[in-house]
GUDREN-895882 format. One record per residue (C-alpha): x, y, z; residue in three letters; residue number from 0. Coordinates in nm, 3 decimals, m for minus. Layout:
BEGIN
x,y,z,type,seq
X,Y,Z,Ala,NUM .
...
// end
This chain:
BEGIN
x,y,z,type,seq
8.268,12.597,14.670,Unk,0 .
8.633,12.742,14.634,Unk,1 .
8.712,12.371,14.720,Unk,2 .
8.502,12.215,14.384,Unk,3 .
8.655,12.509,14.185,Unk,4 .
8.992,12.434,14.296,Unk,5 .
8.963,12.069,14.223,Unk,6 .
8.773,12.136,13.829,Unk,7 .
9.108,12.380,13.796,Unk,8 .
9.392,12.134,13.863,Unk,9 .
9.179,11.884,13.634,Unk,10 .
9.149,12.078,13.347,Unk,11 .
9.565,12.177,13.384,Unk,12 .
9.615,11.784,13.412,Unk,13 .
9.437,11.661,13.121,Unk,14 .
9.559,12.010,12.935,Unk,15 .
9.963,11.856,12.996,Unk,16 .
9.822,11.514,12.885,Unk,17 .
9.588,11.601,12.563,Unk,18 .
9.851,11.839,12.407,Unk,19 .
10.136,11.627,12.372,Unk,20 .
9.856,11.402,12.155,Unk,21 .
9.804,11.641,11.925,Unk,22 .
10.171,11.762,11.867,Unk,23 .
10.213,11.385,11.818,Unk,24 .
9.965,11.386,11.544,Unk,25 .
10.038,11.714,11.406,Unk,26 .
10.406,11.670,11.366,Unk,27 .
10.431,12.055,11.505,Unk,28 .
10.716,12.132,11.743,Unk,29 .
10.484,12.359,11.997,Unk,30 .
10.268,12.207,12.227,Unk,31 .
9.856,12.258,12.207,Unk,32 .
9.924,12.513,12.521,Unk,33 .
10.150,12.758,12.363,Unk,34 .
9.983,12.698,11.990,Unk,35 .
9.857,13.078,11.871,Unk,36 .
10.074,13.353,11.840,Unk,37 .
10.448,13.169,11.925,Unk,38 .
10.346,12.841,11.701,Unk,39 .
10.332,13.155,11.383,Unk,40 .
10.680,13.252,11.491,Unk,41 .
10.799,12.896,11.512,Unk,42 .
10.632,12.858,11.153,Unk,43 .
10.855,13.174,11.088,Unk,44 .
11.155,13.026,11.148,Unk,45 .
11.188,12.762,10.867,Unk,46 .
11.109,12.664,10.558,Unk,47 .
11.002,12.302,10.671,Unk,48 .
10.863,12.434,10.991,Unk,49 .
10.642,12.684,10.741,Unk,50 .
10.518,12.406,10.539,Unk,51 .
10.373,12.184,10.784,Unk,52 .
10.226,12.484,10.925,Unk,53 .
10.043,12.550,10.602,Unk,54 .
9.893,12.198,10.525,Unk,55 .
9.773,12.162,10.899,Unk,56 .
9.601,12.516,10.850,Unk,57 .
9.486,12.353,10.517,Unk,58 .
9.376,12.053,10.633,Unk,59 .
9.002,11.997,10.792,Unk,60 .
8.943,11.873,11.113,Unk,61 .
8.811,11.563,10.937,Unk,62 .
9.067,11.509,10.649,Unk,63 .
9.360,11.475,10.971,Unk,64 .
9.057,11.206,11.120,Unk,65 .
9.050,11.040,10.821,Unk,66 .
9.398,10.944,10.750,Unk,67 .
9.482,10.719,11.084,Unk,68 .
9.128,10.541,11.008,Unk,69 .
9.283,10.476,10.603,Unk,70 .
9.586,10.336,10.799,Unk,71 .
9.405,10.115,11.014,Unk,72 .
9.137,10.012,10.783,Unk,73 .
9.091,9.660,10.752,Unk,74 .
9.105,9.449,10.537,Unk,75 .
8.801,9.276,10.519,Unk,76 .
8.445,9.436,10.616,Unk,77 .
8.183,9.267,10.848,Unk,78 .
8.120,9.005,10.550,Unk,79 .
8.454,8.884,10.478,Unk,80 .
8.445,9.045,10.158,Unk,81 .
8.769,9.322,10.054,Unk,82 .
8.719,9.658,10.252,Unk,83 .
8.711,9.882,9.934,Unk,84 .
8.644,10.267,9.884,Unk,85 .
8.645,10.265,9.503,Unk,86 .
8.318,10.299,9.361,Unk,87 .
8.319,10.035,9.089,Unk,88 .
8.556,9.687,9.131,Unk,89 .
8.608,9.398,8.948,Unk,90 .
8.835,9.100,9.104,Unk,91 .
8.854,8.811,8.851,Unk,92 .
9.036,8.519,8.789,Unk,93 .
9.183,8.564,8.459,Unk,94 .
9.203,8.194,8.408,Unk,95 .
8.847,8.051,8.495,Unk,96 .
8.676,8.380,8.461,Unk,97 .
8.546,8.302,8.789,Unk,98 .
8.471,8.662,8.933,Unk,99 .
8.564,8.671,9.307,Unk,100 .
8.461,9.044,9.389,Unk,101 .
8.254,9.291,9.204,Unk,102 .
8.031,9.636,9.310,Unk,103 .
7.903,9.838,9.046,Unk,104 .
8.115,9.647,8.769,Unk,105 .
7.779,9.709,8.497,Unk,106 .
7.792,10.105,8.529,Unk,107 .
7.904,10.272,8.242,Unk,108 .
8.130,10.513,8.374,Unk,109 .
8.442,10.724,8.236,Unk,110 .
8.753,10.548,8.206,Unk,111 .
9.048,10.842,8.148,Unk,112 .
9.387,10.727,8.081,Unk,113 .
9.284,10.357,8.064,Unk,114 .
9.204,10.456,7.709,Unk,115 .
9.551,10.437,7.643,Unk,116 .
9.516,10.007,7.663,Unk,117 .
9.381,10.021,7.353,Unk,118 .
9.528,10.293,7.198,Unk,119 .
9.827,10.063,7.255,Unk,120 .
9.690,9.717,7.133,Unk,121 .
9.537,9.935,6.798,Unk,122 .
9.875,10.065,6.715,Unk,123 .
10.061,9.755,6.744,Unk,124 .
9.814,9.581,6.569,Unk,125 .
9.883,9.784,6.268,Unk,126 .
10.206,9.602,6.273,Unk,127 .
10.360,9.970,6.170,Unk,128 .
10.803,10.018,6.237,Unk,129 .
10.827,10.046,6.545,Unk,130 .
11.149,10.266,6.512,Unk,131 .
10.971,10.517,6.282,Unk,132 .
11.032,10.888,6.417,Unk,133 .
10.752,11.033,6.525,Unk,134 .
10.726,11.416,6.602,Unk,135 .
10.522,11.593,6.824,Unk,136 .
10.309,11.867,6.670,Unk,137 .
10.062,12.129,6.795,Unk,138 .
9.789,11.914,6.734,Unk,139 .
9.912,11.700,6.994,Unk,140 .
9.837,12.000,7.220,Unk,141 .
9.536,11.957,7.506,Unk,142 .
9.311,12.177,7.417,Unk,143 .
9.018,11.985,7.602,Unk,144 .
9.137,12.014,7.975,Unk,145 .
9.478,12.182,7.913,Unk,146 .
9.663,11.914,8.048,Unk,147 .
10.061,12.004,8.045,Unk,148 .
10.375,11.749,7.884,Unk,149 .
10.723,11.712,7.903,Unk,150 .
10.728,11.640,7.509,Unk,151 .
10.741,11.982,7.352,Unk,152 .
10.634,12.091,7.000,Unk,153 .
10.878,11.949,6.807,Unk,154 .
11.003,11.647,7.052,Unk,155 .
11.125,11.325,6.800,Unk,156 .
11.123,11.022,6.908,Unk,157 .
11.057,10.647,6.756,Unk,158 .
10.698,10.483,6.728,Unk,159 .
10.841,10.239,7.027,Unk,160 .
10.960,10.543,7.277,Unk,161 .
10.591,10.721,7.219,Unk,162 .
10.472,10.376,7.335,Unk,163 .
10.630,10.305,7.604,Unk,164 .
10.604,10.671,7.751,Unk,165 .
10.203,10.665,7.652,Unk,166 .
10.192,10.332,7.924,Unk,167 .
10.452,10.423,8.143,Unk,168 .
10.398,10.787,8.203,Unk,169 .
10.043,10.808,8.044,Unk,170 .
10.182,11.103,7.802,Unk,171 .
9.862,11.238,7.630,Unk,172 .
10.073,11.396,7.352,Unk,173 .
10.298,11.028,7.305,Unk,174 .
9.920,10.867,7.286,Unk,175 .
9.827,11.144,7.034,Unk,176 .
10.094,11.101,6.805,Unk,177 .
10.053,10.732,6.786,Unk,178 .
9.713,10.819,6.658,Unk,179 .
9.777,11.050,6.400,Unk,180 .
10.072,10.856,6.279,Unk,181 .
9.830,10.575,6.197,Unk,182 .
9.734,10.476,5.914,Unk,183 .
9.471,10.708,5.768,Unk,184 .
9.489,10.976,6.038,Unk,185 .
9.344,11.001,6.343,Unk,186 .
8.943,10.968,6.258,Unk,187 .
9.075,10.618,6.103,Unk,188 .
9.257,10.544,6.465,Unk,189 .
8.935,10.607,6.660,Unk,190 .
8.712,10.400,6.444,Unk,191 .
8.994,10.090,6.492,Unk,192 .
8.978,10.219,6.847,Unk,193 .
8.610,10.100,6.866,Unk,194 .
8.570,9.854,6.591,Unk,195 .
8.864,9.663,6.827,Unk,196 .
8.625,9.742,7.117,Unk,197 .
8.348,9.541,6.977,Unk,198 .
8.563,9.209,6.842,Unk,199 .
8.676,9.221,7.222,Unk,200 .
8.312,9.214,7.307,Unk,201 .
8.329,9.510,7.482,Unk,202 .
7.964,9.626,7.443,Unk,203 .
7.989,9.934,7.736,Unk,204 .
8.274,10.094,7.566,Unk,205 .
8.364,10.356,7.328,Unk,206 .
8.607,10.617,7.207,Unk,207 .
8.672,10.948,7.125,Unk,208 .
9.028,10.984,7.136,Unk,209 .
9.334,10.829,7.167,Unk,210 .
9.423,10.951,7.549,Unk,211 .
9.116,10.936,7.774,Unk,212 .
9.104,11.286,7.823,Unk,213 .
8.782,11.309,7.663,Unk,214 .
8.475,11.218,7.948,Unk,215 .
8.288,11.045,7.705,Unk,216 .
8.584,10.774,7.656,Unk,217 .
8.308,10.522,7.895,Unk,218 .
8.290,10.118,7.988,Unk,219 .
8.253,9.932,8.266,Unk,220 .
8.468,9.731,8.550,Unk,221 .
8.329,9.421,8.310,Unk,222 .
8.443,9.558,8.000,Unk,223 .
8.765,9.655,8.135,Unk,224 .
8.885,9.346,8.300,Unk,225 .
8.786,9.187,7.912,Unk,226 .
9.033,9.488,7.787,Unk,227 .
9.279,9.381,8.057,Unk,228 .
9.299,9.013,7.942,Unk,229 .
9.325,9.133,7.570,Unk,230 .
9.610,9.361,7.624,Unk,231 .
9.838,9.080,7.867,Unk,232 .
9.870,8.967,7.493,Unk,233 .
10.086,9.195,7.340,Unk,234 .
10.473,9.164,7.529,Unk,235 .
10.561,9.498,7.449,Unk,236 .
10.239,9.606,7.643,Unk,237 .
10.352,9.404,7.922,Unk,238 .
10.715,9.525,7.929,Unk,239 .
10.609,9.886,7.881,Unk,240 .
10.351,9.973,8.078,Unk,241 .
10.501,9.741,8.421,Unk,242 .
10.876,9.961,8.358,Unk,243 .
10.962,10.150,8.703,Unk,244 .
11.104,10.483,8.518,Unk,245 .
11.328,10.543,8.231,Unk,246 .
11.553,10.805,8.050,Unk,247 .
11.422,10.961,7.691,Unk,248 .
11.614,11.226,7.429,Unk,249 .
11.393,11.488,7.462,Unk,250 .
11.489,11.754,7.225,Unk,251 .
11.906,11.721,7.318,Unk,252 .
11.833,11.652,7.668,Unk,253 .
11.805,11.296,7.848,Unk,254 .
11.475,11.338,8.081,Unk,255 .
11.369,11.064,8.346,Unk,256 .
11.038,10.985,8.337,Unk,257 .
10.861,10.735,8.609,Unk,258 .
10.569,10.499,8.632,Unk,259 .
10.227,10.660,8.691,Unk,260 .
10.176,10.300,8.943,Unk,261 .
10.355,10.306,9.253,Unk,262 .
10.302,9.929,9.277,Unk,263 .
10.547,9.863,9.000,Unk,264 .
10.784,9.892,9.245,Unk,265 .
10.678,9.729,9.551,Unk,266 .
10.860,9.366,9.581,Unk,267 .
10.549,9.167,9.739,Unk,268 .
10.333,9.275,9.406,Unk,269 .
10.456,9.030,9.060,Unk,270 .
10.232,9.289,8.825,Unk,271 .
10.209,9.121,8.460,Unk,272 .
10.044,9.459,8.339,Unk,273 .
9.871,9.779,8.476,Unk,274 .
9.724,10.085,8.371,Unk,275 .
9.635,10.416,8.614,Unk,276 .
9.419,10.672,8.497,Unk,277 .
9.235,10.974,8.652,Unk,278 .
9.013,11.300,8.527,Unk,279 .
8.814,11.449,8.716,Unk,280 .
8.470,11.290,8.553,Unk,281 .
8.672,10.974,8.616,Unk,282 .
8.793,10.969,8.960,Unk,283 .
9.137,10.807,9.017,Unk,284 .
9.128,10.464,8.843,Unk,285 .
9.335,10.160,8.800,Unk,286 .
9.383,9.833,8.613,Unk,287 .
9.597,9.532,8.665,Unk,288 .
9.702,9.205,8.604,Unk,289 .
9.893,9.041,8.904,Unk,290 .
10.013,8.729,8.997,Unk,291 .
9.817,8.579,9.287,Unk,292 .
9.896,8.231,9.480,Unk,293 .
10.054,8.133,9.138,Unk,294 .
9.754,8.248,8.916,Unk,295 .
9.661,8.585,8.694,Unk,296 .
9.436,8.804,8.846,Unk,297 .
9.271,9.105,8.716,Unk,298 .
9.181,9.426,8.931,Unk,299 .
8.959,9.692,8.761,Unk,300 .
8.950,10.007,9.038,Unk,301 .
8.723,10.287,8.896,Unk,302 .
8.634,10.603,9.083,Unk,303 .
8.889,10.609,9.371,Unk,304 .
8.794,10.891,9.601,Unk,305 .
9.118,10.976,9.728,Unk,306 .
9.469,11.058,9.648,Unk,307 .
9.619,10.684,9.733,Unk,308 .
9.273,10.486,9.798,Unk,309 .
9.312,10.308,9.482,Unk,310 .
9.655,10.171,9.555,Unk,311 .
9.531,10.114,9.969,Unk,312 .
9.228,9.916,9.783,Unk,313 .
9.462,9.719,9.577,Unk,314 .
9.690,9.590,9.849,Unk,315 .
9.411,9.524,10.068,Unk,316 .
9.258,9.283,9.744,Unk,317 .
9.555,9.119,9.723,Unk,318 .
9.601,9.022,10.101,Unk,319 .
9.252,8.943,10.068,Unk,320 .
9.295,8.681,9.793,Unk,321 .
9.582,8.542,10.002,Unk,322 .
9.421,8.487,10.291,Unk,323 .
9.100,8.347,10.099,Unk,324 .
9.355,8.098,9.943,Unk,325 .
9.466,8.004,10.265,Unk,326 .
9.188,7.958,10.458,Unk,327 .
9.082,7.754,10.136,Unk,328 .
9.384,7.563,10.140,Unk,329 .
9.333,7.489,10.525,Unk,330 .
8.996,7.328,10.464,Unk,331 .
9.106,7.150,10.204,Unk,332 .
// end
């Protein structure tokens, strides 16, 4: 008996030297999973980074820290060959053909945020108005829906092209306000262009209540949107602005840098023609694209992205998936 409880002893000591290393590995902490407790708090204690990384892992569920090796490592393609996606509604398409070449869920009517701002965009421009009329923010510009916070203060001037560019760029509700109530007729006249442009485009699962997306009832559909998407690779200045990385703006005396809401933008194996990100919470994270793909336009409609980066992981693993589809096409060929 004292034999058996010897040997279970040095056993559990072994695999105790060989499991905590693991999860120090994993955890990024400095301690290993033998002397975690009371001396891992006073390592926390002792910097600022150490006390950060002590907090998230305290923060963090046993199955969020699961979860993001299996994001890394997710493949691809799923059992079928079809893209591995998380997002809840897709839309793949070949903007050329029209040939759709992945879709789930692309009929429900869901919100759409900050993808709004596509056609606030195209209904601005296509008041032909001057572009380098000042606009200034004013209180009514203020989000008094979801209390949403901006850069542009009460009182912020800038041109009818800077409000633009920052509404695509940046999605800035108050720059995608302004354009609206700058417009001809106010902004009840800019909503009803809003939709009347909606239904010339066809669009007959969308409609609009403001100019930003902040209102939930902004709704379409992965179908409408990659319609929108097409519509909106039509206007240059839509193109130019809403695919800049960053850029500086005179912000009441003060040059501010403002970046891209789509990491993508700036990733070299991505040739993005136009994009749009949005996210609410009655929306999820969502995102819209065109991008060049084995020499052709492509649209990507990503509504209702569950986590923080699954819409971009769902939009690189399309676009390897398109690739390799050509390929293998290309092969049999």
């Amino acid at each position: 008996m004292f034999l058996k409880y010897l040997m279970v002893s040095c056993t559990a000591m072994a695999l105790s030297l060989v499991v905590a290393p693991t999860v120090e590995a994993a955890s990024g902490k400095t301690t290993t999973q033998a002397k975690a407790g009371k001396k891992s708090v006073k390592v926390a204690k002792s910097s600022k980074s150490a006390r950060i990384k002590q907090a998230s892992i305290k923060k963090t569920s046993r199955k969020s820290v699961a979860a993001v090796p299996r994001e890394a490592a997710m493949p691809d393609m799923d059992a079928l060959g079809l893209p591995n996606v998380k997002s809840t509604a897709v839309l793949v398409q070949d903007q050329y053909t029209g040939e759709v070449l992945f879709e789930r869920n692309s009929s429900a009517i869901v919100p759409i945020a900050s993808i709004t701002k596509l056609m606030t965009a195209m209904v601005a421009l296509d008041a032909k108005p001057a572009l380098d009329e000042v606009l200034e923010v004013s209180e009514e510009d203020i989000d008094q829906l979801k209390g949403t916070r901006s850069r542009l203060a009460i009182g912020t001037r800038l041109t009818r092209e800077e409000m633009l560019h920052l509404a695509l760029m940046s999605s800035e509700n108050r720059a995608s306000s302004a354009l609206s109530r700058y417009y001809p007729g106010g902004h009840a006249a800019f909503i009803a262009a809003m939709n009347r442009k909606a239904h010339d485009l066809g669009l007959a699962d969308t409609q609009f209540f403001d100019s930003t997306g902040l209102n939930p009832r902004n709704v379409s559909s992965a179908r409408d949107l990659a319609k929108m998407v097409a519509a909106s690779a039509s206007y240059p200045l839509i193109r130019e602005f809403s695919t800049t990385r960053d850029g500086y703006f005179a912000v009441n005396g003060r040059m501010v840098h403002f970046n891209n809401t789509n990491a993508l933008v700036s990733n070299p194996e991505w040739e993005i023609g136009l994009q749009k990100t949005g996210f609410t919470n009655e929306a999820g994270k969502c995102l819209v694209m065109q991008a060049w793909m084995n020499q052709k336009p492509v649209v990507i409609v990503l509504l209702d992205s569950w986590g923080r980066l699954t819409r971009i992981g769902d939009a690189n693993r399309i676009r390897r998936w398109v690739e390799q589809v050509a390929q293998q096409g290309a092969r049999q060929g």
